[in-house]
N, C-alpha and C positions, 0 to 999 in steps of 0.2 A: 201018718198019712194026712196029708193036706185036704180037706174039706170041698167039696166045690159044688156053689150053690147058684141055682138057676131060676130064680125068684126074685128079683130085680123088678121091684112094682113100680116107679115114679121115676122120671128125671126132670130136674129143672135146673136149668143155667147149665155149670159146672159139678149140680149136685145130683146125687145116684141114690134112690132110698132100696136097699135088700131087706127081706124079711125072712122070719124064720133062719135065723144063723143063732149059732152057739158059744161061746164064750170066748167072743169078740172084744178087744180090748180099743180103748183110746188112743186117739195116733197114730194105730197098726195100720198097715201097709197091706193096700189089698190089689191084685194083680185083675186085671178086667178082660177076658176075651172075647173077642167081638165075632159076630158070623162068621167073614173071612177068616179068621185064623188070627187075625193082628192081636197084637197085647199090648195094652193101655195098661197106666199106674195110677193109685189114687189112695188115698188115707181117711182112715176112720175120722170123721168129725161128732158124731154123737152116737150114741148106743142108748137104745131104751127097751128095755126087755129083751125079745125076739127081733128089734129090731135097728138096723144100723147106718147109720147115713154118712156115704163114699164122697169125697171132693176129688172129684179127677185132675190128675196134674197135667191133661194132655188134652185136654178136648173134648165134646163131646158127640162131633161126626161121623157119623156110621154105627154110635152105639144103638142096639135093635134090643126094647124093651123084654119083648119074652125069646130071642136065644143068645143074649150075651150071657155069660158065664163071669162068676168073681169067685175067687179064692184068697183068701184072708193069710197072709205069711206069718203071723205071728212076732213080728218084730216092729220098730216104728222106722222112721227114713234114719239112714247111715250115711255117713262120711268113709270113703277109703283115705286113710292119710299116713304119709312116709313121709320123710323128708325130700323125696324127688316129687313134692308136689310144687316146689318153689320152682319156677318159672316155667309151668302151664297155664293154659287157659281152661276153662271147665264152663259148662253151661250152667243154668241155674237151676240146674236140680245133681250137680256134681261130676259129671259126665263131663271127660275128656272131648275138647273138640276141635285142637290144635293138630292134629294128626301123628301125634307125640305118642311113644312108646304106652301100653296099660298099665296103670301105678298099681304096683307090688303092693299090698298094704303090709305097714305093720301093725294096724290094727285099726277097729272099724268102730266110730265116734257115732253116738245117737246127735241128731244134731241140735234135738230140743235141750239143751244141759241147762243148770239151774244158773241164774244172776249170777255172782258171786256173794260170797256169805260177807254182810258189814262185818261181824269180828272180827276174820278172819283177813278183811282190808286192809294195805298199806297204805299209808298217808303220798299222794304226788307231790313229787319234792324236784323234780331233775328235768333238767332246760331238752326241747329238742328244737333242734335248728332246721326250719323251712327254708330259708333264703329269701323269705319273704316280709321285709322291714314292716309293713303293718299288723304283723302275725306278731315277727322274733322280737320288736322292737316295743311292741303297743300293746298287743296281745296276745302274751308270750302263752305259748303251749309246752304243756307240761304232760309228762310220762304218766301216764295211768288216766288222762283227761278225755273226757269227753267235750269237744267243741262243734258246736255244728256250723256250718254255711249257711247262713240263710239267703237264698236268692230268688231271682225272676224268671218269669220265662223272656226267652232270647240274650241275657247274660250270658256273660260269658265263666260260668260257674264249673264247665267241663273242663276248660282249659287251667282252669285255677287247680282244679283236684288233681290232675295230673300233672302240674308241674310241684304240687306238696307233694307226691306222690314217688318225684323224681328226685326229690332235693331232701328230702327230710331225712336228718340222722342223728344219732343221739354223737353229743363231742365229749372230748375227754377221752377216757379210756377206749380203745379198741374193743366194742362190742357188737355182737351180731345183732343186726337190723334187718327186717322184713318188713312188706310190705301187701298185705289184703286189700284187694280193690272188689267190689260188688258193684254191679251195674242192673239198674233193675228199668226195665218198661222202655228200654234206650233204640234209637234207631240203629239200622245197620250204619249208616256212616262214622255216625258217632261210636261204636263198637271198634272198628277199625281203625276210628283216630287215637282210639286207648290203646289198644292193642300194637299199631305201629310204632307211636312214640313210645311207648314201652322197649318195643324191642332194636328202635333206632338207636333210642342212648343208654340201648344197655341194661335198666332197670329191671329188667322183662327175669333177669339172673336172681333178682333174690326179690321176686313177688307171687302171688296169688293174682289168678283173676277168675272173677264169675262173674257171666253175662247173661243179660237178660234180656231180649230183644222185643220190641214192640209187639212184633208179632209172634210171640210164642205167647203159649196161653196166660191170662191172666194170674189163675190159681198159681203159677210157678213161681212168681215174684214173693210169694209170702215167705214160700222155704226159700228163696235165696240171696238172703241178710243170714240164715241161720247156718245155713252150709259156709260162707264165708267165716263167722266167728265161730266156728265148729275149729273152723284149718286154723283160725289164727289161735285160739286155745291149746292147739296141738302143740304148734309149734313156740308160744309163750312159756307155757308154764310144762313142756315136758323137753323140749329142744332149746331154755333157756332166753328166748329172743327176745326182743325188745321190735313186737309188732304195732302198726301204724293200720287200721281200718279205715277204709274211706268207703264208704257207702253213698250210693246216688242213682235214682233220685229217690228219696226217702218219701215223695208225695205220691210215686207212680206204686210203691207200696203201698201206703194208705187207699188208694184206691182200690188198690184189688181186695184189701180188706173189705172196703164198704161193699164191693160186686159180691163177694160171697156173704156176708150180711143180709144184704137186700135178697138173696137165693134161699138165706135160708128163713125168709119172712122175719127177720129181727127186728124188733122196736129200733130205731133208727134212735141216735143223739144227735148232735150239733151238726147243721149241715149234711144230714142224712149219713153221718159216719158213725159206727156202730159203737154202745156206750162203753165198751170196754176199750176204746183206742188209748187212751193212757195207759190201762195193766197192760196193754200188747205189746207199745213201742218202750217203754222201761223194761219189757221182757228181750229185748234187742240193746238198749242205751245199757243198761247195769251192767251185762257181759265186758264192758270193757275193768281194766284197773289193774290195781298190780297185788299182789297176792303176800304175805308175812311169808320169809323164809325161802320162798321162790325166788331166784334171779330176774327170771323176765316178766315182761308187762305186755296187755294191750291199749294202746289211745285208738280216740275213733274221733274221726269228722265225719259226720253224716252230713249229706248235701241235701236241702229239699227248695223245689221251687215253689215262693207262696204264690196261689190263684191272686191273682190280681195286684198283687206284693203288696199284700194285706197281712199284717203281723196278728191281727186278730183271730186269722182265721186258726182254726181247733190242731191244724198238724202244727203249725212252728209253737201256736199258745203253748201246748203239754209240751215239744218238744223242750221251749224254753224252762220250765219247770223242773225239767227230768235232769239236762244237762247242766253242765259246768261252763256256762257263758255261751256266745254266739257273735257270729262274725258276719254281718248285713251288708249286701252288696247295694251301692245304687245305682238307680239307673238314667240319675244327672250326672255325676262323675263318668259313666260308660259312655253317654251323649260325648261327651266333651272328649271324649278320646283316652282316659285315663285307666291304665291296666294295671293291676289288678282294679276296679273301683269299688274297694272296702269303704262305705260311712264310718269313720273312725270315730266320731261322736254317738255310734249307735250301738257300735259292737262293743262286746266286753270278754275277758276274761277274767273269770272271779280266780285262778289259781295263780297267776301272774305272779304275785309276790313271792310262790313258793318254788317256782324256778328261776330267779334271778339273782344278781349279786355275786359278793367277790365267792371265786370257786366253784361259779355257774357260768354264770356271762360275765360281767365286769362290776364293780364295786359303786358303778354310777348309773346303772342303769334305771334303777327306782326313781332317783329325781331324774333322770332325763325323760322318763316318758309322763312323767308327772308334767313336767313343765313344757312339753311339747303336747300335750295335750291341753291347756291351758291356753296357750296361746293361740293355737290354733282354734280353737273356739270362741276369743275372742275377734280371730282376725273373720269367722266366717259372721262373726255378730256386725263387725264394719261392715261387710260384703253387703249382709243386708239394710244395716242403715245408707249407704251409698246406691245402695236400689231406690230406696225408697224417698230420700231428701237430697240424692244426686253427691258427686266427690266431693263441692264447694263445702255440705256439711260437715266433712270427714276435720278431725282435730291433726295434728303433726304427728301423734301416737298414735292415734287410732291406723295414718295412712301405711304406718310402719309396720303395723301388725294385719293390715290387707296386704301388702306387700308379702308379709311372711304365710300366710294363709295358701295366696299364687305359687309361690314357692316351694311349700312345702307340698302341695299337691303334685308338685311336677319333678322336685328331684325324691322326695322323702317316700310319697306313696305310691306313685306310677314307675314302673321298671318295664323291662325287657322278659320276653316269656320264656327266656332261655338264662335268665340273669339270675345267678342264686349269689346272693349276699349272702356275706359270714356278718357274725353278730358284732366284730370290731367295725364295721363297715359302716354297718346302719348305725352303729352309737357314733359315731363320727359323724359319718352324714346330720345327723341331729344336733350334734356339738358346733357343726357348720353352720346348720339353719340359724340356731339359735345365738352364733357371735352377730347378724345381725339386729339384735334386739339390743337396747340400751342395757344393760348391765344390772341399772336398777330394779329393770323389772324381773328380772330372772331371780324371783322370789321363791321358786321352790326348791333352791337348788344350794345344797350348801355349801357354805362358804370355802373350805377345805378343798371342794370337787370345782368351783369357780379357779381358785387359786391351780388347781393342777392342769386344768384343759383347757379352758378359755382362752389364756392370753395367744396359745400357738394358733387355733382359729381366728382368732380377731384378726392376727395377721394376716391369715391365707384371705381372710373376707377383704381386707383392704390391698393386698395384691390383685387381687378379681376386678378391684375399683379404679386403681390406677391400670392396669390394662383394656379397660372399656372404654 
């Protein structure tokens, strides 16, 4: 028989302190009834002797200090998950709310589960294809990867997730691909634009989605990053998939961490974010990877917007730390009109070399993003000496490699938001950009891969000339 106790001494924020309760466990799940009749949820956040202190996942109006009522279930928050969870919608505490049939479980997932075990890790070895040439081409994403977005506010950083979202599959072999989307802190419009483009092209058939809406309570965003890698767990490593997590926005989480923090009087760390936010968000980034002896994998891109698009600040600082590279939007490229606007001198992916090459993507593609990143760095180094001592100072090379810099921004990084490039595409496009550079300079490129590609571009570059 379930317990029910009517001792409810203290509330503050989101936080509920009960006393004289009995062998009340951490994370348990404790049901709250209010005067009226209604029933509110909330979870054990600490226990100290007799007593135990509730974070409510719904609110805290209309709760009445001496006759609400709590009862303690004895279990922590669940996931219902089947395989007919793939292309619903669910709220952020896992609740159906597409008006779609009630999911049958075949079984029901605690949704705190551990990191995965490092032993028991497989090493990312295998290409997945975005459509996205400054992703596939420059910063190639790899199966078991953790890469995150680091963006701004007013980027265009939703559009970017949902077209990875839309486009992303692993090639080669016919394998089942999924896709987990978490939306946390996000407006109703913006919910809808996930949701519609989802089910305009289709995608909506083989994804997840959790939403989190500005206006639901704050506390809900924490559980749901966990109720998403809860489904995508499911379905990796017991449905065999090769799952894709996109989580965003990874700061409107952070905040709600600090607001129950600040509730529950916690010495504050950096920026008044509570000092534990690196064990919290690695307790989110590690769930990704792919498993020894298991077929399927989870990759994650988390999305977060930095305050003031300031890299220092403490969520993208750990995030960078925790994860496998980062992919930095700017917001001089997005002035100028340029979509996707990844800074391609900023962003990195450190697994790059371990999904590329002949039997992945193609046998050139190391020196091709080698030497197209090179150059491009040198052309945006003219950009700014042409700022600064005007074209007259610019050398005959230098104006070559501004020339390629303009270029490469307009056909190589800026695309179409409905434009998914194959990885033959974008290495061509790059084999194109780069027949206009003299020959001699294409020093990172070997000789062998010069001799196979170049000369058919050089040509197509000097057809494009005599046509102008």
């Amino acid at each position: 028989m379930i317990k029910e106790y009517n001792t409810v001494r203290e509330i503050v924020g989101p936080l509920m302190l009960v006393e004289e309760v009995e062998g009340v466990k951490y994370e348990e799940l404790a049901e709250i009834e209010l005067p009226n009749g209604d029933l509110r949820n909330g979870r054990v956040l600490e226990v100290n002797r007799d007593r135990a202190l509730i974070q409510l996942l719904e609110g805290v109006i209309g709760v009445n200090v001496r006759e609400t009522k709590v009862r303690f279930k004895g279990k922590g928050m669940e996931l219902d998950v089947a395989e007919d969870i793939l292309g619903r919608v669910f709220d952020g505490q896992g609740r159906p709310i597409d008006k779609g049939p009630k999911i049958i479980p075949e079984k029901r997932l605690d949704i705190n589960s551990s990191p995965i075990n490092p032993f028991a890790r497989d090493y990312p070895s295998e290409f997945i294809q975005t459509g996205l040439s400054t992703i596939d081409g420059l910063n190639t994403l790899v199966r078991g990867q953790k890469l995150p977005i680091f963006s701004g506010s007013g980027l265009p950083h939703a559009k970017m997730a949902a077209q990875i979202a839309r486009q992303a599959r692993v090639l080669g072999v016919e394998e089942e691909f999924a896709v987990v989307f978490a939306a946390m802190g996000i407006t109703f419009e913006e919910a809808q634009f996930f949701i519609q483009d989802f089910q305009k092209t289709g995608a909506i058939e083989r994804s997840v989605l959790f939403v989190n809406l500005a206006n639901d309570p704050a506390i809900e965003r924490i559980s749901t990053p966990r109720f998403a890698l809860t489904a995508a767990e499911y379905l990796a490593f017991e449905k065999d998939m090769h799952v894709l997590v996109i989580l965003t926005d990874m700061t409107n989480y952070c905040e709600a961490l600090r607001e129950v923090s600040a509730a529950r009087q916690e010495v504050p760390g950096r920026r008044g974010y509570p000092g534990y936010l690196y064990t919290d968000l690695s307790s989110i980034y590690e769930r990704a990877g792919r498993i020894r002896g298991k077929k399927g994998s989870i990759t994650q891109i988390p999305v977060l917007s930095m305050p003031e698009d300031d890299k220092t600040h403490p969520i993208p600082d750990l995030t960078g730390y925790i994860t496998e590279g980062q992919l930095v939007l700017s917001r001089a490229m997005h002035r100028r009109g340029i979509y996707p606007p990844v800074d391609v001198l900023q962003s990195l992916s450190r697994l790059k070399d371990k999904g590329i090459g002949e039997g992945k993507t193609r046998e050139d593609h190391s020196d091709v993003f080698n030497q197209l990143f090179a150059a491009y760095a040198r052309g945006l180094e003219a950009r700014e000496l042409e700022v600064i001592l005007g074209e007259a100072a610019l050398s005959d090379i230098d104006r070559i490699f501004y020339r390629f810099a303009e270029d490469f921004e307009r056909r190589y990084i800026a695309q179409e938001e409905t434009e998914d490039r194959g990885i033959e595409l974008t290495l061509d496009t790059g084999w194109e950009l780069m027949a206009s550079l003299p020959t001699t300079e294409l020093k990172r490129i070997r000789v062998a891969f010069l001799e196979k590609y170049l000369s058919r571009f050089k040509e197509k570059v000097e057809e494009k000339k005599e046509v102008s």
